[in-house]
C-alpha angles and dihedrals in degrees: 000000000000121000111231113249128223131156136239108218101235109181095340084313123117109225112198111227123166125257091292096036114256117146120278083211127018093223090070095070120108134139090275100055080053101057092041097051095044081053091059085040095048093235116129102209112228127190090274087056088062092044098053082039097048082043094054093045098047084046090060100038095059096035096029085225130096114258109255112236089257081062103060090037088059090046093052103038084059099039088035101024120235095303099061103021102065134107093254098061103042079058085057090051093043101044098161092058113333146266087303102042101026089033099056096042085059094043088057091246133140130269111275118255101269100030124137 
C-alpha cells in the first residue's frame, strides 16, 4: 500500500512528508521543519516541546529506534519529577497523537512499527 505524499513549506522549500506528516528523508529535518509542521498542526512548540523533541531524537540517534512512550515516561518523571513527567501530561503536550506519534513527526522520525 503507498502512503500518500504532501509537503510542509520550511524557509520558501517544500519538504515532502507523507499523509501525516511524517518526513519522506531523515536528512530533511531541522528547527525550522518543526515549527512549521506544529503551526499546520496548531501546536506552539515551548521549551518542554524541544526537550521531548531533543530527547526523542537523541534517542533515536543513539538506538536507531524511536523511544516507546514508558520511556519517555521514565525519562520525564526523573528530568520533570512525577507531576510533569506522566503520561498523562506529555498527552497534554501531544495532543494530535501523542508524544510517540506527534512527537516523532516533529522530531523528524519515522512512523512507529504498526503504525497505519
Amino acid at each position: 500500500m503507498a502512503t500518500l505524499q504532501r509537503t510542509v513549506q520550511v524557509e520558501g522549500r517544500a519538504v515532502p512528508t507523507d499523509s501525516e506528516g511524517y518526513l519522506q528523508h531523515l536528512g530533511d529535518w531541522s528547527v525550522a521543519f518543526a515549527q512549521a509542521l506544529a503551526r499546520e498542526e496548531g501546536l506552539v512548540l515551548t521549551p518542554e516541546h524541544w526537550e521531548v523533541i531533543r530527547f526523542l531524537r537523541a534517542y533515536f540517534q543513539e538506538r536507531g529506534v524511536q523511544a516507546q512512550v514508558r520511556v519517555m515516561i521514565k525519562h520525564f518523571a526523573v528530568a520533570w519529577g512525577p507531576q510533569r513527567g506522566n503520561n498523562h501530561h506529555l498527552h497534554d503536550l501531544f495532543p494530535v497523537g501523542g508524544p510517540q506519534k506527534q512527537g516523532n513527526r516533529l522530531a523528524g522520525l519515522l512512523r512507529t512499527k504498526g503504525e497505519h
